[in-house]
C-alpha positions in Angstrom: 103.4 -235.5 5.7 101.0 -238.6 6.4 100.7 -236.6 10.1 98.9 -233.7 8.3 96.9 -235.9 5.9 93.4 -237.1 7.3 90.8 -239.6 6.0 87.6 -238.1 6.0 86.0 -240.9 4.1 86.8 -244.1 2.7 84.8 -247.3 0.8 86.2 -250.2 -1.3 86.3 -247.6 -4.5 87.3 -244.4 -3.2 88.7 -242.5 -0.5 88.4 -238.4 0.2 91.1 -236.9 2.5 91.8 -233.4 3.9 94.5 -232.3 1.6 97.0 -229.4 4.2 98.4 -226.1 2.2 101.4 -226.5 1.4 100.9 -230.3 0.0 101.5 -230.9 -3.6 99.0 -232.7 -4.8 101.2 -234.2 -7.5 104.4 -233.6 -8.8 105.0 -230.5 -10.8 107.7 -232.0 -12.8 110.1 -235.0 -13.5 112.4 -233.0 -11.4 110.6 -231.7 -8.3 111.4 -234.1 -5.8 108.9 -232.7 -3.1 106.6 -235.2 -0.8 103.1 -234.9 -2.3 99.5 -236.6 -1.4 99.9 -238.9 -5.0 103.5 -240.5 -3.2 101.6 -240.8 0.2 98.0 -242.3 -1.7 100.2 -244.7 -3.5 101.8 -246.1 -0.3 98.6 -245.7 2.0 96.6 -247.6 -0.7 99.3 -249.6 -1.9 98.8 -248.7 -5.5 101.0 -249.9 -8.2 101.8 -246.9 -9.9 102.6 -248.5 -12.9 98.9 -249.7 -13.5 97.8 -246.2 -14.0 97.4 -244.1 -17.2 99.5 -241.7 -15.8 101.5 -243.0 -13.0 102.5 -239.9 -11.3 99.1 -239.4 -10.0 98.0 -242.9 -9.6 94.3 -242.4 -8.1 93.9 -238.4 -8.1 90.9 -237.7 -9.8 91.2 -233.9 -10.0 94.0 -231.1 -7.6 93.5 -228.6 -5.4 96.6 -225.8 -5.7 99.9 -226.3 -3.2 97.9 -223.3 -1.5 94.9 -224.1 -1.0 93.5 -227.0 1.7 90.5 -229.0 1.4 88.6 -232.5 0.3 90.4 -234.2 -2.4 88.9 -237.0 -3.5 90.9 -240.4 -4.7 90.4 -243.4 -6.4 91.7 -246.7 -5.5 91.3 -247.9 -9.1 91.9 -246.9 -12.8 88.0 -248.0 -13.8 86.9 -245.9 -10.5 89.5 -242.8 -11.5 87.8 -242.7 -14.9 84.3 -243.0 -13.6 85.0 -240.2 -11.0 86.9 -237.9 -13.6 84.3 -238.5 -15.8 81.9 -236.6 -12.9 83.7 -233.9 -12.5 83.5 -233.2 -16.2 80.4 -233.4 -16.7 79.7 -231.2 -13.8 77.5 -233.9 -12.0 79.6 -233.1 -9.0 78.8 -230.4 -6.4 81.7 -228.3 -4.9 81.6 -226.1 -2.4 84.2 -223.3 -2.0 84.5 -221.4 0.6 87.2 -218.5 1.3 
């Protein structure tokens, strides 16, 4: 998977990638067992999963569907993950879709 996976930007706080269809962006389940950009973040960042408020998606800040390709952006941090989260709810974060 980490073939189809590109960097398209990264600083000491954050990283945003190309995320391929097809990818699962984090596990579905306890049981789905499928490769998925959190398992690939955590071992390209070397991010202790643990440290996380929820450690199955240790640094995503928000998904993009199995489907659907595109920037995904990921923090390297808990503090940066809320900050970045935080963002996207408040809708100070411009996306662009385009189909």
């Amino acid at each position: 998977m980490a073939n189809n996976i590109s960097i398209l930007y990264e600083d000491s706080a954050c990283a945003v990638v190309n995320k391929p269809a097809g990818v699962l962006t984090h596990s579905a389940s306890k049981i789905d067992n499928s490769a998925t950009l959190s398992q690939w973040w955590a071992r390209e960042a070397n991010l202790n999963s643990e440290a996380w408020p929820e450690p199955s998606r240790a640094g995503i800040v928000h998904r993009l569907d199995n489907d659907t390709s595109g920037a995904i952006v990921l923090a390297k941090n808990p503090k940066v993950l809320k900050k970045i989260q935080d963002q996207f709810q408040n809708r100070s974060v411009k996306k662009k879709y385009i189909a």
